[in-house]
BABA-524243 format. One record per residue (C-alpha): residue number from 1; residue in one letter; x, y negated, z. Coordinates in steps of 0.5 Angstrom, whole numbers, plus 500, padded with zeros to 3 digits. Layout:
N
{pos = NUM&code = A&px = X&py = Y&pz = Z}
...
//
This chain:
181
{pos = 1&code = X&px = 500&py = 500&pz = 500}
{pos = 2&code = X&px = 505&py = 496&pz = 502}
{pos = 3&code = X&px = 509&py = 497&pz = 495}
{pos = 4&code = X&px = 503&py = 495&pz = 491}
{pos = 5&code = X&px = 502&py = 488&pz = 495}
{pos = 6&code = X&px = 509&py = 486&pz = 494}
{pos = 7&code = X&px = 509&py = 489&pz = 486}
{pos = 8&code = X&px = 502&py = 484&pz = 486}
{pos = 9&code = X&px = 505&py = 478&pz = 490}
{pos = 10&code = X&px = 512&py = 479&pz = 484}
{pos = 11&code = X&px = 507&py = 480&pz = 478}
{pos = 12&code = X&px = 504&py = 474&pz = 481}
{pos = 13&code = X&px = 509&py = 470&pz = 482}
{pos = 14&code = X&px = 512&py = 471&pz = 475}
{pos = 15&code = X&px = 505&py = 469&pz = 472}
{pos = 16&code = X&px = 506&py = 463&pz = 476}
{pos = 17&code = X&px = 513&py = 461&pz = 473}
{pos = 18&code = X&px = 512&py = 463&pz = 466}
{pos = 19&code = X&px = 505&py = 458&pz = 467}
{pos = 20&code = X&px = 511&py = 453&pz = 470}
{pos = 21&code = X&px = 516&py = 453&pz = 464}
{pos = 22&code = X&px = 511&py = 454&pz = 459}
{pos = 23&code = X&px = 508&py = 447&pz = 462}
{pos = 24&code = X&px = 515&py = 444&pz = 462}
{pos = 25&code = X&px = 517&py = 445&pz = 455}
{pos = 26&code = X&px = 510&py = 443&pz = 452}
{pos = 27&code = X&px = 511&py = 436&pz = 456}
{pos = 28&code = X&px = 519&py = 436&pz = 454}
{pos = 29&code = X&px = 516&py = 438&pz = 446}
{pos = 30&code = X&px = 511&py = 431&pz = 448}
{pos = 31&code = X&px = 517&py = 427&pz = 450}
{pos = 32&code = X&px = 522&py = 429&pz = 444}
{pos = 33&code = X&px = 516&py = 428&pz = 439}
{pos = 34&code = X&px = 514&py = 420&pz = 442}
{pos = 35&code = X&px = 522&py = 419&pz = 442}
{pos = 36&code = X&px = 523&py = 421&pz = 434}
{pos = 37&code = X&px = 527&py = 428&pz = 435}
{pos = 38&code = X&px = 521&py = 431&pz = 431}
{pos = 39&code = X&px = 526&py = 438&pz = 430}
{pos = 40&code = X&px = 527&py = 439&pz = 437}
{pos = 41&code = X&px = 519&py = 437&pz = 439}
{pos = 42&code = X&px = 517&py = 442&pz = 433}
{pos = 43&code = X&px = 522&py = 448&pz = 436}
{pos = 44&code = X&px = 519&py = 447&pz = 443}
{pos = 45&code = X&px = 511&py = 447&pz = 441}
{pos = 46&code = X&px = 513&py = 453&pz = 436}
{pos = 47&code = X&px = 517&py = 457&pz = 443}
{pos = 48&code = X&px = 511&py = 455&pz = 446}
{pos = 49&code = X&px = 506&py = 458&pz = 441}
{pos = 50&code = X&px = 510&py = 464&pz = 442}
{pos = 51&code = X&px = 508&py = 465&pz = 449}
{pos = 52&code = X&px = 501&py = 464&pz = 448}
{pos = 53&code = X&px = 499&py = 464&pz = 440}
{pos = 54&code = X&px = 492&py = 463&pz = 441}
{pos = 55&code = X&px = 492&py = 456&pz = 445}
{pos = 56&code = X&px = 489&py = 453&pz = 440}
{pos = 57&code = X&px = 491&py = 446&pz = 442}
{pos = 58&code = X&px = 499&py = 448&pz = 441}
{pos = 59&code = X&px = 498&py = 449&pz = 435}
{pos = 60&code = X&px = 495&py = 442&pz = 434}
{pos = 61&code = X&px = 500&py = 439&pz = 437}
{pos = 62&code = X&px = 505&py = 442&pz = 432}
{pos = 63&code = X&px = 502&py = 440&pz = 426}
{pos = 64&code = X&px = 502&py = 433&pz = 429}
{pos = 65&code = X&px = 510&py = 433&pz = 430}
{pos = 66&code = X&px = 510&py = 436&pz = 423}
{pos = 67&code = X&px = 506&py = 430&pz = 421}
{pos = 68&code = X&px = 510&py = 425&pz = 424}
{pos = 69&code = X&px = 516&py = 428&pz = 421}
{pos = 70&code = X&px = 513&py = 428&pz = 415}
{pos = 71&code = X&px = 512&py = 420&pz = 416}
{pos = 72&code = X&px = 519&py = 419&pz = 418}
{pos = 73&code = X&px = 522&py = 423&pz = 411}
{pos = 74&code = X&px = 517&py = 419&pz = 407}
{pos = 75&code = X&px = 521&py = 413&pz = 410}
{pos = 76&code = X&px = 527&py = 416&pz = 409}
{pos = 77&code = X&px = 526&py = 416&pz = 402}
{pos = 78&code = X&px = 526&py = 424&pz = 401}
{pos = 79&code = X&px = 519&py = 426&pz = 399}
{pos = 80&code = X&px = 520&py = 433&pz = 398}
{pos = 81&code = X&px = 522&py = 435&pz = 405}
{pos = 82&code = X&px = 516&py = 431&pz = 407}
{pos = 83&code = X&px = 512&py = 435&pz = 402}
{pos = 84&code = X&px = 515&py = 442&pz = 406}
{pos = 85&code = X&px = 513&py = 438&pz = 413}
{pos = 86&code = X&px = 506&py = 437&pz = 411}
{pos = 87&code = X&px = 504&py = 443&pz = 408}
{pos = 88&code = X&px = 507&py = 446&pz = 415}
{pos = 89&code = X&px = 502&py = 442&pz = 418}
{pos = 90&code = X&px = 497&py = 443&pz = 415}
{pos = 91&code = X&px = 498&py = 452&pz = 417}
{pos = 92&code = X&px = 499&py = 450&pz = 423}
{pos = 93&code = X&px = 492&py = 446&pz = 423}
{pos = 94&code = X&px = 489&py = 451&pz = 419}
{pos = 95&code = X&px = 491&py = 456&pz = 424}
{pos = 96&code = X&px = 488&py = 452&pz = 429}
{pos = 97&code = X&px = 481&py = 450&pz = 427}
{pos = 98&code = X&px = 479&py = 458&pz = 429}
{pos = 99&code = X&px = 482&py = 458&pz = 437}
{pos = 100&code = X&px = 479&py = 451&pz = 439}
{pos = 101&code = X&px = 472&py = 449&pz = 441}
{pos = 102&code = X&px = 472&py = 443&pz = 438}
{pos = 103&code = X&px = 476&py = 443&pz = 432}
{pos = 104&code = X&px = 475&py = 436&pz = 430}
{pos = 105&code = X&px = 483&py = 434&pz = 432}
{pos = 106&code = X&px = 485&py = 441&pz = 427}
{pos = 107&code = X&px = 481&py = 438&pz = 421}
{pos = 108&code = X&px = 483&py = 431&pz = 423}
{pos = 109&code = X&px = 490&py = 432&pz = 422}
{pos = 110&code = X&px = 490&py = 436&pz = 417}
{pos = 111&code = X&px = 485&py = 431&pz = 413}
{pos = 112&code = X&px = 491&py = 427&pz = 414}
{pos = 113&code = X&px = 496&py = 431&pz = 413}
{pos = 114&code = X&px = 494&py = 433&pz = 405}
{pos = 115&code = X&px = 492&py = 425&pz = 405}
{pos = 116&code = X&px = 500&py = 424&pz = 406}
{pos = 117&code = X&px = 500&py = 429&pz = 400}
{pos = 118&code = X&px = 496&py = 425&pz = 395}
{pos = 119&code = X&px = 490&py = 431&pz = 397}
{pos = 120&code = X&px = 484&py = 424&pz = 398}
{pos = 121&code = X&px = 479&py = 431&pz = 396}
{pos = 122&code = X&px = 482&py = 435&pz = 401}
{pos = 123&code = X&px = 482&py = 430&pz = 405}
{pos = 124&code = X&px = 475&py = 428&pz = 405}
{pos = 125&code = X&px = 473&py = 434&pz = 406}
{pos = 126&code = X&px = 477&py = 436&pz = 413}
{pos = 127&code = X&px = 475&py = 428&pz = 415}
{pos = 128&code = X&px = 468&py = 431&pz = 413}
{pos = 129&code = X&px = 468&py = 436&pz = 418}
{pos = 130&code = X&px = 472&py = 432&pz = 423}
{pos = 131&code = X&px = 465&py = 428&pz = 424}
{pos = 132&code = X&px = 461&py = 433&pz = 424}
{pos = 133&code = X&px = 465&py = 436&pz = 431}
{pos = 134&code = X&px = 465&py = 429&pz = 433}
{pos = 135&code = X&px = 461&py = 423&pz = 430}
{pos = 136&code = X&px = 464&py = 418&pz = 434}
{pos = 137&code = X&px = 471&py = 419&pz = 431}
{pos = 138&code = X&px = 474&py = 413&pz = 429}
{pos = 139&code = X&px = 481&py = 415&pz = 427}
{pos = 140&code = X&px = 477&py = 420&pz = 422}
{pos = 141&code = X&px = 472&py = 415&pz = 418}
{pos = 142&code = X&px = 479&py = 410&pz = 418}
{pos = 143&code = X&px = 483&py = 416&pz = 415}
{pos = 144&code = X&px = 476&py = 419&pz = 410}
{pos = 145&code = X&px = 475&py = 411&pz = 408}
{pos = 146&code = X&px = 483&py = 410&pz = 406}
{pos = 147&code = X&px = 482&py = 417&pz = 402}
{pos = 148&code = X&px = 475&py = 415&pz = 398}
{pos = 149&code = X&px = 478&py = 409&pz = 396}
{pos = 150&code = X&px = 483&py = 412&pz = 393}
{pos = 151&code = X&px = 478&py = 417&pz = 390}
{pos = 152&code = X&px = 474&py = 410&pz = 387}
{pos = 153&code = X&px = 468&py = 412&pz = 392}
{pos = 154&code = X&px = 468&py = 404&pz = 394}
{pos = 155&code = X&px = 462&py = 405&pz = 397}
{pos = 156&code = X&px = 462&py = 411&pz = 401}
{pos = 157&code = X&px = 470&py = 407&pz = 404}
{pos = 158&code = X&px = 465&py = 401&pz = 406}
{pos = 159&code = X&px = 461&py = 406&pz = 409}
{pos = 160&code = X&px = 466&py = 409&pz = 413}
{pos = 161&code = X&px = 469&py = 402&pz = 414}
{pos = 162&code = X&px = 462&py = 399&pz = 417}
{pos = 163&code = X&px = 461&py = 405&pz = 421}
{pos = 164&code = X&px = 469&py = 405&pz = 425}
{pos = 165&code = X&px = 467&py = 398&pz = 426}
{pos = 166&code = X&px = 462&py = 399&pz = 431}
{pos = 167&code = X&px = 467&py = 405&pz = 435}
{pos = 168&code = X&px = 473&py = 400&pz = 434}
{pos = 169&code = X&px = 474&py = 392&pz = 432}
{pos = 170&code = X&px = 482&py = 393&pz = 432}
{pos = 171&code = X&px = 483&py = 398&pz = 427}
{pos = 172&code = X&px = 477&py = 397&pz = 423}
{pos = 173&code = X&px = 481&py = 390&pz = 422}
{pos = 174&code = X&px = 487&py = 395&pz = 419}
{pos = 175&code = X&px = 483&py = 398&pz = 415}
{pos = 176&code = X&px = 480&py = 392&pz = 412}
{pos = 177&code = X&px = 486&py = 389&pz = 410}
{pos = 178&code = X&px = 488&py = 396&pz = 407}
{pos = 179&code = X&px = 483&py = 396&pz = 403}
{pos = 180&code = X&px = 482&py = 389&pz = 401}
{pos = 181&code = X&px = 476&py = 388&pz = 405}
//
């Protein structure tokens, strides 16, 4: 009796630890990520996704390093290796889409993600089923509009402007003179 208590309290303990250091690296990947060192933040979410796959909010976190990475190359001027950090975004996100209860953030960042590639149909499809999940989201209609304008459907990014613009004044501001409003 006295073994398996102590065989429990060790298993336990383990557990404990193992949810310590995954929390820990999870929270170092967010701090190389807001620093500009995507690699290392992109290294630390995927050690993390090892240990648990089906956390679908990893996975999200993920793409969004790649995404960042991808804005970072495009600065640089080296689109094709920005073009291989979408694409590795946009599986991650997709990965993500079945494991999280609300998808919205996957199918907004992948919307962005093929929008950063030139994808605006893609895009305004993913951006599509982010306001579904979630009608209030302002970074969804300010990204669909950015997308649809660039489809000629001036119309529909008035729409999706005039409806950012009841969520968030600032931003619906940056929109508009994006797109010349």
């Amino acid at each position: 009796m006295k073994t398996s208590t102590s065989l429990f309290a060790t298993v336990l303990c383990l557990a404990m630890c193992t949810t310590y250091l995954h929390a820990e690296g999870v929270n170092e990947a967010g701090e190389k990520l807001s620093t500009g060192d995507y690699d290392a933040a992109i290294t630390l979410y995927t050690s993390a996704i090892a240990t648990t796959p089906q956390d679908g909010r990893l996975h999200v976190f993920l793409g969004e390093a790649y995404i960042a990475k991808g804005k970072a190359l495009t600065g640089s001027g080296d689109a094709p290796g920005a073009i291989t950090a979408y694409d590795s975004a946009i599986a991650s996100l997709s990965t993500a889409i079945p494991l999280c209860s609300n998808p919205s953030t996957a199918y907004k960042g992948r919307g962005v993600a093929k929008q950063l590639k030139g994808d605006h149909a893609g895009a305004v499809a993913d951006l599509t089923l982010a306001l579904g999940q979630s009608v209030k989201y302002a970074d969804a209609y300010y990204h669909r509009s950015i997308s649809q304008k660039a489809l000629g459907q001036d119309a529909l990014a008035v729409a999706d402007y005039n409806s950012l613009l009841k969520l968030s004044k600032a931003r619906a501001a940056l929109l508009a003179q994006l797109l010349g409003l």
